[in-house]
C-alpha positions in Angstrom: 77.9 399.2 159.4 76.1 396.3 158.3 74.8 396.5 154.7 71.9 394.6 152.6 73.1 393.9 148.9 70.4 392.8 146.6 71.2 391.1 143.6 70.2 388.1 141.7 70.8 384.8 141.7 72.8 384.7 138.4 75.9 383.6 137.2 77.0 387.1 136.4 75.9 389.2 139.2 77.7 386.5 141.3 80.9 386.8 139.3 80.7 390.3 139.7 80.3 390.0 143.5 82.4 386.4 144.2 85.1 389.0 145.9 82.6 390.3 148.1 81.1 386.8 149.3 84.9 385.1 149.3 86.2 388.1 151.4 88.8 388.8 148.9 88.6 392.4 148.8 88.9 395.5 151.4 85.4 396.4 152.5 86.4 399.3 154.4 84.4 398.7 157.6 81.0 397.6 156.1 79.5 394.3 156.6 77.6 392.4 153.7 74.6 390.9 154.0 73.9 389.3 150.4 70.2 389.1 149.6 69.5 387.0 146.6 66.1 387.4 144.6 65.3 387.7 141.1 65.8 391.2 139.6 61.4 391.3 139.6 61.6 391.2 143.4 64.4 393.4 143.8 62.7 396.2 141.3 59.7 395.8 143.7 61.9 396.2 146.5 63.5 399.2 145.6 60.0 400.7 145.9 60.2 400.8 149.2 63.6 401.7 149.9 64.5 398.0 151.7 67.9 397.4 150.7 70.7 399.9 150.9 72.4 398.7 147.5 70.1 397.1 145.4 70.7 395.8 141.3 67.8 397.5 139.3 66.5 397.7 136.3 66.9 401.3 134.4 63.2 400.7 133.7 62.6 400.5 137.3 65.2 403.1 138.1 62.8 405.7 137.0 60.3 404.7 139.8 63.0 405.3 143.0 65.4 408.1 141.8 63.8 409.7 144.9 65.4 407.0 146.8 68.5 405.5 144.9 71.0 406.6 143.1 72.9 404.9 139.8 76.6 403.4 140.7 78.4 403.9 138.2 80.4 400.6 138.3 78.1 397.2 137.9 76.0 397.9 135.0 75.0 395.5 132.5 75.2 397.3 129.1 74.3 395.4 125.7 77.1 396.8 123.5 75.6 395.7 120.3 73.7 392.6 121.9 70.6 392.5 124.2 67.2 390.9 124.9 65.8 389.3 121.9 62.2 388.3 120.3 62.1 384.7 119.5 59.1 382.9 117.6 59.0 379.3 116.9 59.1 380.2 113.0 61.0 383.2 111.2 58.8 385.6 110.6 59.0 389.7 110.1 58.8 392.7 113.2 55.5 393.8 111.3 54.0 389.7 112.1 54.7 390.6 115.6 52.6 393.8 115.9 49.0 392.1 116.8 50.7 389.1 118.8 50.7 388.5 122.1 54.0 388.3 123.7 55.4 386.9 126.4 57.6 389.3 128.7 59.4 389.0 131.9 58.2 391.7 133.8 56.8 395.2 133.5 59.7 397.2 134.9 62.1 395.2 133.0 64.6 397.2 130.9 63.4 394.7 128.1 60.1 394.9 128.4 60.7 399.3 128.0 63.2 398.8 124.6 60.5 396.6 123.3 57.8 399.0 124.0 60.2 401.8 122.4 61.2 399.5 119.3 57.2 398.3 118.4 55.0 400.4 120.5 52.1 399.3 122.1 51.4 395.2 122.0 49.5 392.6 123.9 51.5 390.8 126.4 51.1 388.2 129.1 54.0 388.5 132.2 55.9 385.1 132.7 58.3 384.0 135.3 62.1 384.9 132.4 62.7 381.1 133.0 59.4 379.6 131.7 59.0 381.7 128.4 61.0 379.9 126.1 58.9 376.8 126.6 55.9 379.2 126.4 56.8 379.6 122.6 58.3 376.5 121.9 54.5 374.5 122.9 52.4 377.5 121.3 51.2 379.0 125.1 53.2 382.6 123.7 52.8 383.8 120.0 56.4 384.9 120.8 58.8 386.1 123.6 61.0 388.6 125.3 63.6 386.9 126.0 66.3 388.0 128.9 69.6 386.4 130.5 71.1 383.1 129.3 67.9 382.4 127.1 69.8 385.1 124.9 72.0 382.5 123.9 70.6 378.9 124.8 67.0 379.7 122.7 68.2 377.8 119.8 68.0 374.4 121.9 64.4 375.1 122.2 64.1 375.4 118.4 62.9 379.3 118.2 63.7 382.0 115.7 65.5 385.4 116.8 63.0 388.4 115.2 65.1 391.0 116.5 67.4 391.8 119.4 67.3 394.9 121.2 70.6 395.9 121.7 71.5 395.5 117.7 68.5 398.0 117.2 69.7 400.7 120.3 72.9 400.4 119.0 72.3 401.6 115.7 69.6 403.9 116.4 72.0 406.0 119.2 75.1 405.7 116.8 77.1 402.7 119.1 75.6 403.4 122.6 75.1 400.2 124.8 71.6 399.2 125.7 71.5 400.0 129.3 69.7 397.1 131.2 70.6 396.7 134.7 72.7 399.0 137.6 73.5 398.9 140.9 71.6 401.5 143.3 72.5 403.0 145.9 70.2 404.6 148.5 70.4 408.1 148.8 69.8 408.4 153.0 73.3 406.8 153.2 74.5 410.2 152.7 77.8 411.3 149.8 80.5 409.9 152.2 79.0 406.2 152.6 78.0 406.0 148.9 81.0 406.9 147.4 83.0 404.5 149.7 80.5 401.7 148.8 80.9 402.6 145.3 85.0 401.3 145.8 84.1 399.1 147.5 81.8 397.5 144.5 84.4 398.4 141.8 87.1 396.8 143.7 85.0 393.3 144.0 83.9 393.2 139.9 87.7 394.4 139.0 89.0 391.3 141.4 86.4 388.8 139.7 88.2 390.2 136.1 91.2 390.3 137.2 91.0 386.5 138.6 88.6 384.9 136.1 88.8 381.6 136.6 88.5 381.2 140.1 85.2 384.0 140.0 83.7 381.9 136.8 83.8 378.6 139.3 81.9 380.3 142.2 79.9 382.2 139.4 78.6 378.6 138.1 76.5 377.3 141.4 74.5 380.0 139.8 74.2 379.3 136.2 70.8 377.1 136.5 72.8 374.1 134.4 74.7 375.6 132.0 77.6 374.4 130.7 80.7 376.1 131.7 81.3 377.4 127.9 78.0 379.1 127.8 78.1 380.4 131.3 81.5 382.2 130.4 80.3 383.6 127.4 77.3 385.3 129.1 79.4 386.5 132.2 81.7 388.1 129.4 78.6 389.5 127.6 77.3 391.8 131.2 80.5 391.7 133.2 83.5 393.8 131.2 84.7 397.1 130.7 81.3 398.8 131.1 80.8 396.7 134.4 83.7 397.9 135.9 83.0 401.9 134.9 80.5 403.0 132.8 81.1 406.0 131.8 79.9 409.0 130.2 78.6 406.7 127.0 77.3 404.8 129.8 75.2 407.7 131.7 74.4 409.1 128.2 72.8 406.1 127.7 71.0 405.6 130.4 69.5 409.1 130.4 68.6 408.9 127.0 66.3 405.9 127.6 64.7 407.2 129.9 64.2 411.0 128.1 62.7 408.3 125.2 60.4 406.6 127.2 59.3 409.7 128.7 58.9 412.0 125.2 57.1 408.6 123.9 54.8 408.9 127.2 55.9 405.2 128.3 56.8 407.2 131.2 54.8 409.9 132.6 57.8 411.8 134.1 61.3 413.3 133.6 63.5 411.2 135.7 66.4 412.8 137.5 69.2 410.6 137.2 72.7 410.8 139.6 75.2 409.0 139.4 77.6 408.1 142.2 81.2 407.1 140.9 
């Protein structure tokens, strides 16, 4: 059975899947087809059902449960880390409260913990590449800042305000920030999920288990970065929680959502199922 795997094109979701693409791992009778978009498309996407196992935010998770289901193996969790705030000069979380900020996308995982952290602000949507120039020339009072720009925004001179997954962490007693998952779609039926489900784990626990070789394929992906960097991030969303989440995992999850929901960010319970 021929499947459609949506994920991005970034250096970690390609180390988690450089067994699937290389054919290093058993796939046990499915064919991949790897669709590569950025996660905005894919969130879209998921909308409609398109792709049988698609990455996702957990923002947007809460839009397709009718659909998809969670995997729980391929999850970028912020233990203690996450998207951050930057500014061009230090400045307080109260300075931010009348700003306008630059975000990447509505159904961004970020773009809900921010809401959660402040409340309600001003915002303009930018492509996740283009907002760290945004604040550096004065277009973005400041920025939500997501992927590698978590750890390359000090080249562009900018000041951290806060980051996300600091704040969750404390406020849920040491839960990870959940940010991303893989989906699954639910018309696939229990069999054909929970085989795809191995399938998955056995790809990200092959790219762990033979790092160097996954972090070379995982760098035609890492939009410049040097190798240093680019292995830091992969460490920092492809780990323990990436290869099984668990039930600090799910907990997780579930609770941001039931917060976005009680703070009426959402304007439903979401029913979320997880497929192991």
């Amino acid at each position: 059975m021929k499947i459609q795997l949506g994920h991005s094109p970034d250096s970690d979701d390609a180390f988690m899947f450089y067994a699937l693409a290389e054919h290093q791992v058993p796939t046990e009778g499915f064919e991949f087809e790897h669709i590569l978009r950025d996660i905005q498309t894919l969130n879209e996407w998921a909308r409609e059902g398109r792709l049988e196992i698609t990455a996702i935010s957990v923002h947007a998770y809460a839009q397709v449960a009718d659909k998809y289901a969670i995997l729980t193996h391929g999850a970028s969790m912020g233990d203690n880390y996450g998207p951050i705030v930057v500014t061009r000069e230090p400045v307080t979380v109260d300075w931010l409260r009348d700003k306008r900020i630059a975000i990447p996308g509505t159904m961004t995982s970020a773009f809900l913990a921010l809401r959660l952290f402040l409340g309600d602000f001003a915002y303009d949507v930018l492509p996740f590449d283009e907002i760290m120039e945004a604040v550096s020339e004065g277009k973005a009072d400041a920025g939500l800042l997501i992927h590698e720009g978590q750890l390359t925004h000090h080249t562009f001179g900018l000041h951290a305000v806060v980051d996300l997954g600091k704040w969750w962490f404390q406020e849920t007693s040491g839960l990870p920030l959940p940010l991303g998952v893989n989906a699954v779609r639910r018309d696939l039926g229990p069999e054909r999920m929970a085989a795809l489900s191995r399938v998955l784990k056995a790809s990200i626990v092959y790219g762990l288990e033979h790092r160097e070789e996954a972090l070379q394929y995982a760098m035609r992906f890492a939009r410049g970065l040097p190798t240093a960097t680019a292995d830091q991030f992969v460490g920092m969303y492809v780990n323990d929680w990436t290869v099984d989440m668990g039930h600090r995992g799910q907990e997780s999850i579930r609770l941001f959502l039931e917060r976005a929901t009680a703070r009426g960010i959402l304007d439903h319970e979401v029913p979320v199922d997880f497929i192991a």
